[in-house]
N, CA and C atoms as an extended XYZ file, in Angstrom:
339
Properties=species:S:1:pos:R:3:atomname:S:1:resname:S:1:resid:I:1 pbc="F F F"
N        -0.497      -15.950       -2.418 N   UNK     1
C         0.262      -14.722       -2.326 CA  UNK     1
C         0.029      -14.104       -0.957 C   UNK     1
N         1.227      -13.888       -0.529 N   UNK     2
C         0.869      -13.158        0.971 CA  UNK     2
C         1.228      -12.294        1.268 C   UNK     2
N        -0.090      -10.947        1.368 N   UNK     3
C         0.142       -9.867        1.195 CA  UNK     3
C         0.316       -8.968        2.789 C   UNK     3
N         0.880       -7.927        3.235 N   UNK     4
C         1.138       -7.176        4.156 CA  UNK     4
C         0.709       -5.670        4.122 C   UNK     4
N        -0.264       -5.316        4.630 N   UNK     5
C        -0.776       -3.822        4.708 CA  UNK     5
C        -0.376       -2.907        5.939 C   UNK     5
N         0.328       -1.911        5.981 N   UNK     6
C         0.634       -1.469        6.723 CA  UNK     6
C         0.215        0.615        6.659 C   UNK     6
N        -0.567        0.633        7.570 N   UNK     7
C        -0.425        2.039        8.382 CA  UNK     7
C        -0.016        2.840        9.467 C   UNK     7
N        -0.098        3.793        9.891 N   UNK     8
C         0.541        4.445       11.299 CA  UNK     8
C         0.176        3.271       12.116 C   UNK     8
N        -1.060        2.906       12.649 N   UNK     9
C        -1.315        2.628       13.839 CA  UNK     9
C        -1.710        1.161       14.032 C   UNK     9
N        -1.891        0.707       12.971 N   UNK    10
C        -2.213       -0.861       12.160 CA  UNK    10
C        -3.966       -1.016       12.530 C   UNK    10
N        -5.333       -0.293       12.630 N   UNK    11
C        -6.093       -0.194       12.686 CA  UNK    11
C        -7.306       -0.237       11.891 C   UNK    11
N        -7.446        1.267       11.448 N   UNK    12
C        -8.580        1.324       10.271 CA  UNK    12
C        -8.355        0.667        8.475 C   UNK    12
N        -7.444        1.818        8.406 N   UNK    13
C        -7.051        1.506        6.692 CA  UNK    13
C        -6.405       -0.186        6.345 C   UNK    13
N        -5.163       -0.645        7.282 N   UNK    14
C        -4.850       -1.613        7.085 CA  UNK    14
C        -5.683       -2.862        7.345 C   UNK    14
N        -6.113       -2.841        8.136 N   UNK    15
C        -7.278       -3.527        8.675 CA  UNK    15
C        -8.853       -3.756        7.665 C   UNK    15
N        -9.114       -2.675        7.373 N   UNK    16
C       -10.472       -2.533        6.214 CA  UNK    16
C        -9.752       -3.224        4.720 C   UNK    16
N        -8.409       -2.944        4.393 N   UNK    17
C        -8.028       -3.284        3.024 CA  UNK    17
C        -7.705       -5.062        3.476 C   UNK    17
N        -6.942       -5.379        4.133 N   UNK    18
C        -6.729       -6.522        4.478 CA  UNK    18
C        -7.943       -7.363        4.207 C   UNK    18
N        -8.885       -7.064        5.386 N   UNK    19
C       -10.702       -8.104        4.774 CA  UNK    19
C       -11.071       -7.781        3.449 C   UNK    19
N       -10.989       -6.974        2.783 N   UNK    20
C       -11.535       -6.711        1.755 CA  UNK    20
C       -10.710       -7.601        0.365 C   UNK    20
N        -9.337       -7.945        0.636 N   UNK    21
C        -8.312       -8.828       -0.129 CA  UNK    21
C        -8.732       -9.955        0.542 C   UNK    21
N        -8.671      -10.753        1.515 N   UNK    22
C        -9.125      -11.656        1.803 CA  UNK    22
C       -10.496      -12.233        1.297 C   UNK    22
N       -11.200      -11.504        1.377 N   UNK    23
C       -12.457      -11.622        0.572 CA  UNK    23
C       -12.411      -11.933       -0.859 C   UNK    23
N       -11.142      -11.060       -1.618 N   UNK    24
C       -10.889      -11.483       -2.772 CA  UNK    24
C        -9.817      -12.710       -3.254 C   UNK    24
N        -9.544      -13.515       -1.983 N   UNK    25
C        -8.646      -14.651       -2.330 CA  UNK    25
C        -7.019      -14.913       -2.061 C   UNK    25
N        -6.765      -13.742       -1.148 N   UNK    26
C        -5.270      -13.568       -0.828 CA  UNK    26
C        -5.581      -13.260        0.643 C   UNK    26
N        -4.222      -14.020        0.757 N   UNK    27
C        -3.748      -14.081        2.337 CA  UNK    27
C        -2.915      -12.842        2.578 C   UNK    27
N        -3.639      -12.124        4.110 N   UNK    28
C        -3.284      -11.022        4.127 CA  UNK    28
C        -3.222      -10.744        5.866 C   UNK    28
N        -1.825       -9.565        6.084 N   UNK    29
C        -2.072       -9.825        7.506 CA  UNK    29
C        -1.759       -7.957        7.099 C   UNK    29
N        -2.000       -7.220        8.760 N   UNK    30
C        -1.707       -6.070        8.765 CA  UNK    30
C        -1.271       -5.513       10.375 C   UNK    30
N        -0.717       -4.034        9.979 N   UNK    31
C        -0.646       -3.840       10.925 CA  UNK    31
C         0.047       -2.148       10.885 C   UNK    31
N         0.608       -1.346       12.412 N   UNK    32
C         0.879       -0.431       11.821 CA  UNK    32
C         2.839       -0.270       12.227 C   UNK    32
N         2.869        0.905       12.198 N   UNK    33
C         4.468        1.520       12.401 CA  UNK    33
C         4.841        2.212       13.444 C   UNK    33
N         3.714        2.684       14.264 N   UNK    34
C         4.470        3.617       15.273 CA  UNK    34
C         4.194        2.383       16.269 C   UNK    34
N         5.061        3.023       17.270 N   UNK    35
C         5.389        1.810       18.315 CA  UNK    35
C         3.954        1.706       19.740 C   UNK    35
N         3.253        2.913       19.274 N   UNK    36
C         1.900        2.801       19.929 CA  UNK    36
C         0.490        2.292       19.404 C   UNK    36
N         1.001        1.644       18.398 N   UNK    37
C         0.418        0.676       17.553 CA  UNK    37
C        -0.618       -0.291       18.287 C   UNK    37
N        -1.614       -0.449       18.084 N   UNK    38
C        -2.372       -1.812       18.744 CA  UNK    38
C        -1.799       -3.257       18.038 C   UNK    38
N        -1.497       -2.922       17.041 N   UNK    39
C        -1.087       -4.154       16.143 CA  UNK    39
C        -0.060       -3.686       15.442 C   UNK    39
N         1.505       -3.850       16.160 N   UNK    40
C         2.726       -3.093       15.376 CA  UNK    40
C         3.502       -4.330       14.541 C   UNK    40
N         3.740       -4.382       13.735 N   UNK    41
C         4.659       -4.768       12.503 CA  UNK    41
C         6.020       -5.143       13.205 C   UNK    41
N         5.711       -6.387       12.553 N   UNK    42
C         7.326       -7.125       13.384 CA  UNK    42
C         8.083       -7.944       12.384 C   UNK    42
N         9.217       -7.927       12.215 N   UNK    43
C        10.089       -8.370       11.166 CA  UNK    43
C         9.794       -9.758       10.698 C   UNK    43
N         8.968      -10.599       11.325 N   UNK    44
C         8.434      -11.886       10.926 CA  UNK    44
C         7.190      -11.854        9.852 C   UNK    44
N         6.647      -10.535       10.383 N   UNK    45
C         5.473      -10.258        9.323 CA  UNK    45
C         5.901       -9.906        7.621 C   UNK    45
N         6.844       -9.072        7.800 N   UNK    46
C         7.274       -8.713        6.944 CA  UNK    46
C         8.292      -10.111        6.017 C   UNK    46
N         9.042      -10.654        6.584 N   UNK    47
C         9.307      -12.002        6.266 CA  UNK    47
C         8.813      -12.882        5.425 C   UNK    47
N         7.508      -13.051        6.377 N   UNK    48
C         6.047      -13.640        5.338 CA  UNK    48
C         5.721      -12.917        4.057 C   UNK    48
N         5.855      -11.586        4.186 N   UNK    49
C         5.183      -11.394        2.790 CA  UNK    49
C         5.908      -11.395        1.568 C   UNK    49
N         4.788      -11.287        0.640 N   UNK    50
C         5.404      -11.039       -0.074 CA  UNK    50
C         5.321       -9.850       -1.536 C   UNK    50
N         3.931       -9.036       -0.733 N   UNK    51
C         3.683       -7.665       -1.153 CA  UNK    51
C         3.762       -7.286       -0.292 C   UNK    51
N         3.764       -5.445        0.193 N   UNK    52
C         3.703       -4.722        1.141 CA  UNK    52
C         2.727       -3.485        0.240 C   UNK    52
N         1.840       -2.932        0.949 N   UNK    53
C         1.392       -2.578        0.489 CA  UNK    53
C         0.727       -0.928        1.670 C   UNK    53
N         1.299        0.100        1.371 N   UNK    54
C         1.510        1.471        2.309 CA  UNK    54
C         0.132        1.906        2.264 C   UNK    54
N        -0.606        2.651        3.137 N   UNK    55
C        -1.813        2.957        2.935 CA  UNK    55
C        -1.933        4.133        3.288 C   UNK    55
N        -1.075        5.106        3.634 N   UNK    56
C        -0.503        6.103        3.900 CA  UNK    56
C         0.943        6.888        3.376 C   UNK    56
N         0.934        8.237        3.391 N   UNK    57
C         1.882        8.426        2.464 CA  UNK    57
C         3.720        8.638        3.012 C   UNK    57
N         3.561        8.844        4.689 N   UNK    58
C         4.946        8.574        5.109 CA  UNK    58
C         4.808        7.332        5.856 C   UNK    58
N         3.952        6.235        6.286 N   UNK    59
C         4.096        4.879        6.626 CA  UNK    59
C         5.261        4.152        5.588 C   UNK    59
N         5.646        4.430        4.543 N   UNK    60
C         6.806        4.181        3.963 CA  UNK    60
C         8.100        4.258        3.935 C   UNK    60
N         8.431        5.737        4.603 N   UNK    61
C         9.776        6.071        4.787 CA  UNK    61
C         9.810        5.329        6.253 C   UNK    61
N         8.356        5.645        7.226 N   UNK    62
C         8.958        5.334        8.125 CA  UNK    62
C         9.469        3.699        8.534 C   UNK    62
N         8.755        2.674        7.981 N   UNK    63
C         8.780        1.303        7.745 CA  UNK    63
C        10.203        1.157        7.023 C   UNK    63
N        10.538        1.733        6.261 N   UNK    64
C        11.838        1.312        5.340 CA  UNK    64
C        13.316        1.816        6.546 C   UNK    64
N        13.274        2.509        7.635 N   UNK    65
C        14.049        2.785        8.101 CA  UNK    65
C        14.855        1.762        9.377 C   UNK    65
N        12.972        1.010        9.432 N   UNK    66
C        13.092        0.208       10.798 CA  UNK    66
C        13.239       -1.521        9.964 C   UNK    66
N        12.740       -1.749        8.954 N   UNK    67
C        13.079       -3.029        8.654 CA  UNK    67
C        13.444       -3.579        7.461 C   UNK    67
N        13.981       -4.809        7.161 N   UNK    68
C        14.602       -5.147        6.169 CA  UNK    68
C        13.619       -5.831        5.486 C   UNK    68
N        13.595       -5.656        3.935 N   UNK    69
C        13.282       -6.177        2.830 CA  UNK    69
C        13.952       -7.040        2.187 C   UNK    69
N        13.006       -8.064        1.590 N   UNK    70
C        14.091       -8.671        1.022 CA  UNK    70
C        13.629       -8.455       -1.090 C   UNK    70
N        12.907       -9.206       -1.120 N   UNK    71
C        12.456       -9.550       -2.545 CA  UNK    71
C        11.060       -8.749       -2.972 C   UNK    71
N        10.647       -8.274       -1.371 N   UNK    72
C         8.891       -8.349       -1.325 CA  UNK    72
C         9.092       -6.842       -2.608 C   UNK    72
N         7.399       -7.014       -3.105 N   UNK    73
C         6.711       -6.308       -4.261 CA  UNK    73
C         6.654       -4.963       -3.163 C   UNK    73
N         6.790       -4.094       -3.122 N   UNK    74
C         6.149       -2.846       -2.631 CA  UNK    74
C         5.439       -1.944       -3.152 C   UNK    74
N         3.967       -1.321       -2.625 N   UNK    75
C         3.352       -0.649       -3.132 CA  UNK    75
C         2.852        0.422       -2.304 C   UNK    75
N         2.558        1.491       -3.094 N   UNK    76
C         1.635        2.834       -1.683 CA  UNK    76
C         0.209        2.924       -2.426 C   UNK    76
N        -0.879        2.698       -1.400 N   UNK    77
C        -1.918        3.061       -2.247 CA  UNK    77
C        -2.741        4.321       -1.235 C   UNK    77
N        -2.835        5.207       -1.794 N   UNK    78
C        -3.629        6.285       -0.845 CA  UNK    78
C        -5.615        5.738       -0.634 C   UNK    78
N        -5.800        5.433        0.903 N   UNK    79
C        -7.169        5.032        0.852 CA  UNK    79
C        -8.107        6.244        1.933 C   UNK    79
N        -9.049        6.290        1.590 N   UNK    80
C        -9.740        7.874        2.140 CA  UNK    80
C       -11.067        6.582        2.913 C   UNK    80
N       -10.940        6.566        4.463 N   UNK    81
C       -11.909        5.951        4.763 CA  UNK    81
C       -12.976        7.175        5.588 C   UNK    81
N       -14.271        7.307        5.043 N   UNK    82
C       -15.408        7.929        5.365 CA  UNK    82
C       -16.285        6.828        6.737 C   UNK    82
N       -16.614        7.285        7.724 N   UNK    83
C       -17.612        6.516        8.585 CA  UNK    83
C       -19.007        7.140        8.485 C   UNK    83
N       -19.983        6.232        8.036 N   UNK    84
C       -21.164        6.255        8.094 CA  UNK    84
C       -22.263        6.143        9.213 C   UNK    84
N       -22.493        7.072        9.966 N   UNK    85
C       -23.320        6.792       11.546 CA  UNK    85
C       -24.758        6.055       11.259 C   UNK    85
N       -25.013        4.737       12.097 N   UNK    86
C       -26.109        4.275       11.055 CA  UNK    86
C       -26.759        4.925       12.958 C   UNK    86
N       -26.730        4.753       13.774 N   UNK    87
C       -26.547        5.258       15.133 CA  UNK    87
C       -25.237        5.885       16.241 C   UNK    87
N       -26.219        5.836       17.115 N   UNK    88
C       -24.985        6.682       17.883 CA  UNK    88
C       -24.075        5.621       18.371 C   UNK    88
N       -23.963        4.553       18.365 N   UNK    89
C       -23.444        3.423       19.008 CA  UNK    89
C       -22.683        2.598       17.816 C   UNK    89
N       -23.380        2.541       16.443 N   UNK    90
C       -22.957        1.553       15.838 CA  UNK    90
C       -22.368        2.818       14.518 C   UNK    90
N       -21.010        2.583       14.027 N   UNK    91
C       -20.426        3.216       12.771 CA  UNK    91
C       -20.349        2.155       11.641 C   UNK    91
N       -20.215        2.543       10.333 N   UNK    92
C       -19.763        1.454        9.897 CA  UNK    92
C       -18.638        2.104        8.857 C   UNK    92
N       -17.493        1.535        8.983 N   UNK    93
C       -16.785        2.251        8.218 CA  UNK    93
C       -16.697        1.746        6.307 C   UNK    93
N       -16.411        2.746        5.539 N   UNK    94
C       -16.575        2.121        4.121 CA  UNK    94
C       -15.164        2.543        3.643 C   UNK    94
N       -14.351        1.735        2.477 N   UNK    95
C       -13.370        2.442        1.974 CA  UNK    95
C       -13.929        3.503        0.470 C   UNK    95
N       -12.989        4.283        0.636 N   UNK    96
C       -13.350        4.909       -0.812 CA  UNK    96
C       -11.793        4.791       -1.576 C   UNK    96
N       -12.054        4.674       -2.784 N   UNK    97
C       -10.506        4.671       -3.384 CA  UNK    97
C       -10.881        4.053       -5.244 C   UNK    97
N       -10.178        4.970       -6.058 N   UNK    98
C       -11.063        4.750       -7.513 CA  UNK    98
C        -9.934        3.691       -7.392 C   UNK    98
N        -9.203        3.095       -7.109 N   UNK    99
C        -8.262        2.061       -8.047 CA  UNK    99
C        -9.125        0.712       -7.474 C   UNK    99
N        -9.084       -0.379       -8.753 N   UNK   100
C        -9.408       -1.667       -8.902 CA  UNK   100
C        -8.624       -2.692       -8.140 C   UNK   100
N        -8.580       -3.010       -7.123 N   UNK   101
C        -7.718       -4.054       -6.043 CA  UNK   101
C        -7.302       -4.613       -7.159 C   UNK   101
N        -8.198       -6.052       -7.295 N   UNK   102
C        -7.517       -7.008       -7.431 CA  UNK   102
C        -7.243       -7.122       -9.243 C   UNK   102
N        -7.706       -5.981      -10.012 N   UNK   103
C        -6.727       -6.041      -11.285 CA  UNK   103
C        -5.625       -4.963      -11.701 C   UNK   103
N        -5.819       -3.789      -11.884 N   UNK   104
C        -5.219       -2.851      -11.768 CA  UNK   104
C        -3.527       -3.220      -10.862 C   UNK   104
N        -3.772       -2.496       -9.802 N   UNK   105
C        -2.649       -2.484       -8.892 CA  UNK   105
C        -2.208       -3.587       -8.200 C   UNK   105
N        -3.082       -4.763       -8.852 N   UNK   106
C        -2.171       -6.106       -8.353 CA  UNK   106
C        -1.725       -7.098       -9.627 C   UNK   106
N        -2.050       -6.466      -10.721 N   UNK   107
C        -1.366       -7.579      -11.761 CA  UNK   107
C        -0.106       -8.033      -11.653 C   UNK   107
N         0.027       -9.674      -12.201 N   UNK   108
C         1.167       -9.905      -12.117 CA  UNK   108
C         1.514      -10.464      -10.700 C   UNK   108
N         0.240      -10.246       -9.590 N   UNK   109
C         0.630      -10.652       -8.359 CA  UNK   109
C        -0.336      -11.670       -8.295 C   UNK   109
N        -0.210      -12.737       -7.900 N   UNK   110
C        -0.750      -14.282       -7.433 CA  UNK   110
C        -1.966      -14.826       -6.835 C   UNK   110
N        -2.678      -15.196       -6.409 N   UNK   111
C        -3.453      -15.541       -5.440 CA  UNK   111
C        -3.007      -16.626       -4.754 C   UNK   111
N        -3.833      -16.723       -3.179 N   UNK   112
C        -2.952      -17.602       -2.930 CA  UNK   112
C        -3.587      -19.392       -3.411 C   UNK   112
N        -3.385      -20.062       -2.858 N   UNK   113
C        -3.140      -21.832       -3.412 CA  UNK   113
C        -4.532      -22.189       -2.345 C   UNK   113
């Protein structure tokens, strides 16, 4: 199953949920929506997938304006990331979020092969 995470800037949130699905067995790429993006979302990405999955609450309208869908599953999940200073140099970021990845809000969706 190949999943697509997308936020404003394609960085923290998409980026932290992405490894964290990968970890759980699905192929996952990310990225964001505004065009000052380090990692912006390009109609091939979207192509590939075949969830989308919002991590923010207008990364949706604004993604649905600029590209085409075809079949893909769409989802919004609100994720609250906290950084933990273990020093002044090193952060580590953690997600917080009560929903269950990989049963809850992905039933019915695949892993990949």
């Amino acid at each position: 199953m190949n999943i697509l995470i997308i936020c404003n800037y394609g960085k923290n949130r998409s980026g932290y949920l992405a490894s964290y699905l990968q970890q759980k067995g699905y192929a996952t790429k990310f990225g964001g929506v505004y065009p000052e993006s380090d990692n912006m979302v390009m109609q091939d990405l979207v192509d590939w997938s075949q969830v989308i999955i919002f991590v923010q609450p207008q990364t949706k309208e604004i993604f649905l304006k600029s590209f085409q869908i075809k079949k893909q599953k769409l989802l919004r999940w609100m994720l609250k990331i906290e950084f933990k200073y273990l020093s002044r140099r090193k952060k580590i970021g953690q997600m917080k979020n009560g929903k269950n990845f990989s049963k809850k809000s992905l039933s019915g969706v695949g892993k990949t092969d």
